[in-house]
C-alpha positions in Angstrom: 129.4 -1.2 188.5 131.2 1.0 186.7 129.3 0.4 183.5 125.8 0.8 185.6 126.7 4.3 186.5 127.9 5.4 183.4 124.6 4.1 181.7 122.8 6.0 184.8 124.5 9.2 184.3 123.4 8.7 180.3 120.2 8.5 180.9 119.9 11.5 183.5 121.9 13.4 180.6 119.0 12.5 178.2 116.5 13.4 180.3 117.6 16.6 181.2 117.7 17.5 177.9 113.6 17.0 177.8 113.2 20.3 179.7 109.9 22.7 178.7 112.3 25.3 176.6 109.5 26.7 175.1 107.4 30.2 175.8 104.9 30.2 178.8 102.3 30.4 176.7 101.4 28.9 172.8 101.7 30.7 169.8 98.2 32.0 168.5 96.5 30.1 165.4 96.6 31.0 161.9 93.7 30.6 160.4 92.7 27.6 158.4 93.7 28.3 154.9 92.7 25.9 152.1 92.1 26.1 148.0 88.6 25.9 147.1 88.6 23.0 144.6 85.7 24.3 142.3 88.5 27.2 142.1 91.2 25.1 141.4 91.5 25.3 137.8 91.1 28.1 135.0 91.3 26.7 131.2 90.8 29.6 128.5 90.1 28.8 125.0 90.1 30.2 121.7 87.2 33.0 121.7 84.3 31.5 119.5 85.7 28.1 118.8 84.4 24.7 120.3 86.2 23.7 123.8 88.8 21.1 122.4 92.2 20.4 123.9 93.2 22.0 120.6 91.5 25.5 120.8 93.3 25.9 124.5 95.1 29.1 125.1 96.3 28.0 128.3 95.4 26.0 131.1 96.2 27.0 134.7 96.1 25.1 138.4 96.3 26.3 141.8 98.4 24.2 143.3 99.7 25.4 146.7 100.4 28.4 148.7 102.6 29.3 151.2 101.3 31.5 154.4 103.2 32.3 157.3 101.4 34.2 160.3 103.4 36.8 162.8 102.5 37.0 166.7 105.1 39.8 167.4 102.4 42.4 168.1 99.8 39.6 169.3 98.2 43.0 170.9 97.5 44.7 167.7 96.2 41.3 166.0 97.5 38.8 163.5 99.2 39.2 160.5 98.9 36.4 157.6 101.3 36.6 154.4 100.1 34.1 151.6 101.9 33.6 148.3 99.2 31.3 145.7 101.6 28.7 143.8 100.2 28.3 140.0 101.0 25.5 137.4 100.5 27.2 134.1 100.8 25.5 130.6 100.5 27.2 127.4 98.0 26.1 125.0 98.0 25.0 121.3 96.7 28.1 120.1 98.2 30.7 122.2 99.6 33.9 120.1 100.7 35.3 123.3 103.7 35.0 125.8 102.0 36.5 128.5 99.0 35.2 130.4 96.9 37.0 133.2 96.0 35.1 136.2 92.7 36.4 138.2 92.3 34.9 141.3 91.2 36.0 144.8 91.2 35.1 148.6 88.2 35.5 150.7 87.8 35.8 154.3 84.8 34.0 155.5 83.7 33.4 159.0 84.5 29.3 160.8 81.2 27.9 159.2 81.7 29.7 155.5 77.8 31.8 156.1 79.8 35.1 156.2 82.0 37.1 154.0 83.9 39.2 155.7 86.9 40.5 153.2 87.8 39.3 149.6 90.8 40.6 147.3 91.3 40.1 143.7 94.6 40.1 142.2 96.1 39.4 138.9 99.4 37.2 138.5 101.3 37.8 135.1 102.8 35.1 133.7 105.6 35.5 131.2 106.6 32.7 129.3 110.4 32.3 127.4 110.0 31.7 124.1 110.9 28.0 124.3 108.9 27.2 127.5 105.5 25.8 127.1 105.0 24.8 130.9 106.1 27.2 134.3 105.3 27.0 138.1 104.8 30.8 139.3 104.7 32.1 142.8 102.4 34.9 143.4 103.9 38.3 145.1 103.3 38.1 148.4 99.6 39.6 149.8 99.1 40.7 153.8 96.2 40.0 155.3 95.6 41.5 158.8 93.3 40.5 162.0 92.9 42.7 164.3 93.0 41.9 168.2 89.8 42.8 169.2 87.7 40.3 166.0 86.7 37.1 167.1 89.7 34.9 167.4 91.5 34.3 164.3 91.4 30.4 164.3 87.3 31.5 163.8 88.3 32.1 160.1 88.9 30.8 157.3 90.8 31.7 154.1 90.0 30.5 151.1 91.9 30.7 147.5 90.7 30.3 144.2 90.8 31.5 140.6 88.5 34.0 139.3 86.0 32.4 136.8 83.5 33.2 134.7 79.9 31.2 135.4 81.5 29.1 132.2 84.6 28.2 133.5 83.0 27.0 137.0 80.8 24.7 135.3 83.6 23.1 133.2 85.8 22.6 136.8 82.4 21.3 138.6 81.8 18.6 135.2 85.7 17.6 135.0 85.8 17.0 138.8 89.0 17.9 140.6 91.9 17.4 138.6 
């Protein structure tokens, strides 16, 4: 008997526990976020020479973010900080310790039709002198949405490198890497 109600008084425990803590109402969206994978990949070579693993000055990957959104002022609107996370190898042929990073996030409407903001930036890379390979973290970048646009889950945000016509067409004939 004793037993029973101990194992009673458990389970009551337990199940108190399972309350609804949490605020009234949920936490607005963030929008969806995503790397385009076209824009996934940047490979420079040598000016004028033939584009050969050996002529590489480096090679580059997008290969994460990370993105937090803040609801404090859900009255004024959403506010989105996004870091880009980059792989970055130097190449065979590189002269330089440094490497430049273009790259951009657009703001496009739920269905991709509309543009609606873009931003370029530039992440410098510097390389030790014994390091051939480094994973980089961009500074991070602010994007705002104001309370009265459509609601933010309505947008998306899309990373990529900036590339020349060139480099697309090498990322869309390797395929995602």
């Amino acid at each position: 008997m004793v037993r029973r109600t101990a194992m009673g008084l458990a389970g009551a425990l337990a199940l108190a526990g399972c309350g609804n803590t949490g605020p009234a109402t949920p936490p607005a969206p963030c929008p969806r976020i995503t790397i385009l994978s076209d824009g996934a990949d940047l490979t420079r070579f040598q000016p004028g020479a033939i584009q050969d693993l050996a002529t590489t000055t480096f090679d580059a990957r997008l290969v994460g973010f990370q993105a937090s959104c803040d609801y404090a002022r859900r009255r004024e609107g959403v506010s989105v900080t996004l870091s880009a996370i980059f792989d970055v190898e130097r190449g065979p042929v590189s002269r330089s310790r440094q490497v430049n990073l273009p790259w951009f996030i657009a703001v496009t409407d739920a269905g991709d039709a509309q543009l609606i903001d873009r931003q370029d930036f530039v992440t410098q890379v510097n390389f030790e002198s014994n390091a051939g390979r480094l994973r980089v973290q961009s500074s991070p970048v602010r994007l705002n949405f104001p309370a009265d646009e459509r609601l933010v889950e309505n947008h998306n945000v899309r990373i990529s490198f900036q590339l020349t016509p060139d480099e697309l067409a090498l990322n869309r004939r390797r395929g995602p890497r």
